[in-house]
Structure formats: structure tokens, C-alpha cells
PLY file of the C-alpha trace (Angstrom):
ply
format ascii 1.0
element vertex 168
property float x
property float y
property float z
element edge 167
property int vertex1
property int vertex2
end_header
0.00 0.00 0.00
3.23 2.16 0.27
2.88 4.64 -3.07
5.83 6.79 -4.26
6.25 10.26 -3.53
6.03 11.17 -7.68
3.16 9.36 -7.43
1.43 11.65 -4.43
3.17 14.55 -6.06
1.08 14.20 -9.13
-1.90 13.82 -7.12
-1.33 17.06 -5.01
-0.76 18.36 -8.36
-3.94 17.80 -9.59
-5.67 18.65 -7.03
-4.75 22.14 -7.14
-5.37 22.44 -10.81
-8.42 21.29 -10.15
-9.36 24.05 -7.58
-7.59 26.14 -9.85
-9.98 25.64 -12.57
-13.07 25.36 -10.02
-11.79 28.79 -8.19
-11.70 30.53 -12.27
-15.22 29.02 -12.91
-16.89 30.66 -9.33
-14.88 33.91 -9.92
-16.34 34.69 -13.62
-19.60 34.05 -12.43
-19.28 36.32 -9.35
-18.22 38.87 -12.12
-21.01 38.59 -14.29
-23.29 38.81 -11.53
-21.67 42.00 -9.81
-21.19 43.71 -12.74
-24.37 44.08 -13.63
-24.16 44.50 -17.20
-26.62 44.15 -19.67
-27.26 40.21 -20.95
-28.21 40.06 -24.81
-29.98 36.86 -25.96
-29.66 37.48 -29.76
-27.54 39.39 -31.73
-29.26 41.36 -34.15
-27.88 41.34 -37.70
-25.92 44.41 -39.34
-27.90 45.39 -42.21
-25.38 45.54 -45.37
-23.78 48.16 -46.92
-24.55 49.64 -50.34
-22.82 47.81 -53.10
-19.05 48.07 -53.29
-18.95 47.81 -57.12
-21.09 50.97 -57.21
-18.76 52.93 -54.24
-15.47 52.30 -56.06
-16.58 52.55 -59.58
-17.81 56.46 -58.98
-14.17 57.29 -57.49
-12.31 55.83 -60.02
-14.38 57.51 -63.45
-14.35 61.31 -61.68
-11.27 62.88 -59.81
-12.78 65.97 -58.51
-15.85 64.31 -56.71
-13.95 62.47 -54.74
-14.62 64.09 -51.47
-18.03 64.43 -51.57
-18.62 60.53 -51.15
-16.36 60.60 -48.28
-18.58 63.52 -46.78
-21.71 61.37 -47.75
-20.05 58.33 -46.03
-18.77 60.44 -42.96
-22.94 61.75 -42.53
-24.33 58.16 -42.49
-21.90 57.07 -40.22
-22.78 58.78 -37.26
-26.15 57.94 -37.66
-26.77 56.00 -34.29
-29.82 54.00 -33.50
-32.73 55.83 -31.56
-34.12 54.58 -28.19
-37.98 53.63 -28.90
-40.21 54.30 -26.06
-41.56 51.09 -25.18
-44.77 50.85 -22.60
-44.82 48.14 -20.12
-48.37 47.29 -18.69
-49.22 45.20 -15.16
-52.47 44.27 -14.15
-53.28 44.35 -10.59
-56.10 46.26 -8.78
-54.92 45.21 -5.11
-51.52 45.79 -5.82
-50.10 48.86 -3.89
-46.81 49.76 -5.72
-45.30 48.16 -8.52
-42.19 49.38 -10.80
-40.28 48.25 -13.63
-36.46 46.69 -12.99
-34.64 45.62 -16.17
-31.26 44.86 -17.70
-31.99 48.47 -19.83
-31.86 50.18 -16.94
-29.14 48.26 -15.01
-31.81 46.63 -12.53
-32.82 49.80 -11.31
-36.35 50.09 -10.08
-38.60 52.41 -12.15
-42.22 53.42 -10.58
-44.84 52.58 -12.51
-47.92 54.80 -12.46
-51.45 53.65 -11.36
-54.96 54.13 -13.93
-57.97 52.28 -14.02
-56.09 49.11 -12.27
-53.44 48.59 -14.46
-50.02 49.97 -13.81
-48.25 51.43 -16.81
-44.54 52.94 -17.40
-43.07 53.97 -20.92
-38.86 53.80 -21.15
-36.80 54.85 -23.92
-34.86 51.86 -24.65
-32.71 51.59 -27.76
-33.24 48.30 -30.23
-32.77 45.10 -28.88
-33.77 42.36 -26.37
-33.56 42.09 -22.71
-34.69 40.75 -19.36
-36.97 42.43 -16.79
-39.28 42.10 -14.38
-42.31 43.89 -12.25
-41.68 44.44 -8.63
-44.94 44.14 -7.17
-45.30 44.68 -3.67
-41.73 44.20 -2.96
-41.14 40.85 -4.55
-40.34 39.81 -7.88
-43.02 39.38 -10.75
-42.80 38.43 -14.21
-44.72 39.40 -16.98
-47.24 36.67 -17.37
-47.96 38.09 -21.82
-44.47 37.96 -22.18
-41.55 35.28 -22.84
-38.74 34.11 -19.99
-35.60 32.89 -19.86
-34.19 29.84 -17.96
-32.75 32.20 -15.52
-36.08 33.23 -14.27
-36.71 36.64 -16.32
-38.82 38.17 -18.75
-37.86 39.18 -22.35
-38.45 42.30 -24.42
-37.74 42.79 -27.67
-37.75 46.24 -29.08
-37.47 46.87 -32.52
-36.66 50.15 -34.60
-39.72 52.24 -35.24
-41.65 51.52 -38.40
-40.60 47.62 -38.06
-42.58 45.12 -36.21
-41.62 43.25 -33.14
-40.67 40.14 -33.16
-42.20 37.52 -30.87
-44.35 37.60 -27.82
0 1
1 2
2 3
3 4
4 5
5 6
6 7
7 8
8 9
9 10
10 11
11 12
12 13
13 14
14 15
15 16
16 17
17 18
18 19
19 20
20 21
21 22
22 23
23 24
24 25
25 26
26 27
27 28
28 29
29 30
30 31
31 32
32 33
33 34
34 35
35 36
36 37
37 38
38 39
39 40
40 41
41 42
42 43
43 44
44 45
45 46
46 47
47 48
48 49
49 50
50 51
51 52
52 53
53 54
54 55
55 56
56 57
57 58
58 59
59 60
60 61
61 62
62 63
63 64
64 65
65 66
66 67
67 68
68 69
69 70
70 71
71 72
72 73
73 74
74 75
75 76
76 77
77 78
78 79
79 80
80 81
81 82
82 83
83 84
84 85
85 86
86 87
87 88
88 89
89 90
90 91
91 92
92 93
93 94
94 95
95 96
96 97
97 98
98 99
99 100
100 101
101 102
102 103
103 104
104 105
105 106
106 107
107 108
108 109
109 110
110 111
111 112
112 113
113 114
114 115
115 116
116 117
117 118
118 119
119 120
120 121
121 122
122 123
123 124
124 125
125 126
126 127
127 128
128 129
129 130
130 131
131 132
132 133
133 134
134 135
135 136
136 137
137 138
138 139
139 140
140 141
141 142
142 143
143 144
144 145
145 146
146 147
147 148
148 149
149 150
150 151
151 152
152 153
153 154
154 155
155 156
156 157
157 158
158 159
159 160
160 161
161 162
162 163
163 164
164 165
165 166
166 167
């Protein structure tokens, strides 16, 4: 039953790579949760450029307009997307307060106001999807029209004006 000491060496070995590797697991989890930054479910898909034939071929047959492409090009650029003001509803007649806590607003409550039993609250979030949930009386609610995740949340999606959203 005697073993060698190479053999308890690689043993204590891998042991501690093994707590190694559990210790990096925990400690990028604890980061994710602290951090409390935003968790996207889908990317949404860059919608192309115009046609490169047609950008190079109008440099290349006229010197002198050169530039004014590039000013064109420098104009759409900064075109960033606009936050949509999205409504979120809860129906409750008994319940006293209620507010609004999603990854769009870093978890931080937002009140929610009070008419005709249901509580409403419109945000200005730009396009995209995220998790949220009501607060109803101090604990936790999710929206019972809308989808959830594994982890327990609800899902928005908000899509640029003028286009439809996607899903429930």
C-alpha cells in the first residue's frame, strides 16, 4: 500500500489544478453577476452596406468628386440607433406599488404609475432584447404576456420604429 512520492506529487498536483480551474469558474460568475451589465440573448444582424462595385466605380471615373462621397459616407456614419419608447403594462387592482427593474436600466427600479387598475410605465430603450421584471409589492413578478428565460426573467424585444416586433 506504500505509493511513491512522484506518485502523491502528481496527485497534489492535480488537485490544485483542479481548484484552480473550479476557483476561475466561481470567480467569472461572481463577475457577471456583480457587474451588472446588460445580458443580450440574440444578436441582431448588421444590415449591409450599399454595393461596393457601385462605391469604387464612382471614385475611379471622376477625380474631382472624390470628397463628396467621403462627406456622404462620414454623414451616415454617425447615424446612431434611436431609443424607442416602449410601454410596459401590469395588471393588478390590489396591488399597492409596482415598478419596472430591467437589464436596460441596469436593474434599477422604475415606478410605474397607477390608472384604471393597471399599472403602466413607458422607457426609452434603444433596439434590442432584454430581461426584466415587475416588482410588485416588494417581490419579484414576471410578466405573465411575455416570454422568460431559464434564468427566471422576462424578455423584451424592441425593434426600430416603423418595423414590427418580433415575438411575444
Amino acid at each position: 500500500m506504500t505509493k511513491s512520492k512522484s506518485f502523491w506529487a502528481a496527485v497534489a498536483v492535480l488537485s490544485l489544478v483542479a481548484a484552480g480551474v473550479s476557483g476561475y469558474s466561481i470567480y467569472n460568475r461572481l463577475v457577471v453577476y456583480f457587474a451588472n451589465d446588460t445580458l443580450e440573448i440574440r444578436s441582431r444582424p448588421v444590415p449591409p452596406l450599399q454595393d461596393s462595385e457601385e462605391t469604387d466605380e464612382e471614385p475611379a471615373t471622376e477625380v474631382k468628386p472624390e470628397p463628396q462621397p467621403a462627406v456622404k459616407e462620414s454623414k451616415q456614419e454617425p447615424q446612431k440607433q434611436k431609443a424607442v419608447k416602449t410601454a410596459f403594462e401590469y395588471k393588478s387592482v390590489a396591488a399597492k406599488s409596482v415598478s419596472l427593474s430591467g437589464s436596460f436600466t441596469k436593474w434599477k427600479e422604475t415606478k410605474m404609475a397607477k390608472r384604471e387598475g393597471v399599472w403602466r410605465a413607458g422607457v426609452y430603450i434603444l433596439p434590442g432584447n432584454y430581461l426584466y421584471h415587475f416588482i410588485v409589492d416588494g417581490k419579484k413578478t414576471l410578466d405573465p404576456g411575455k416570454a422568460k428565460t431559464p434564468s427566471g426573467e422576462s424578455i423584451v424585444a424592441v425593434e426600430e420604429e416603423g418595423k414590427p416586433v418580433n415575438g411575444k
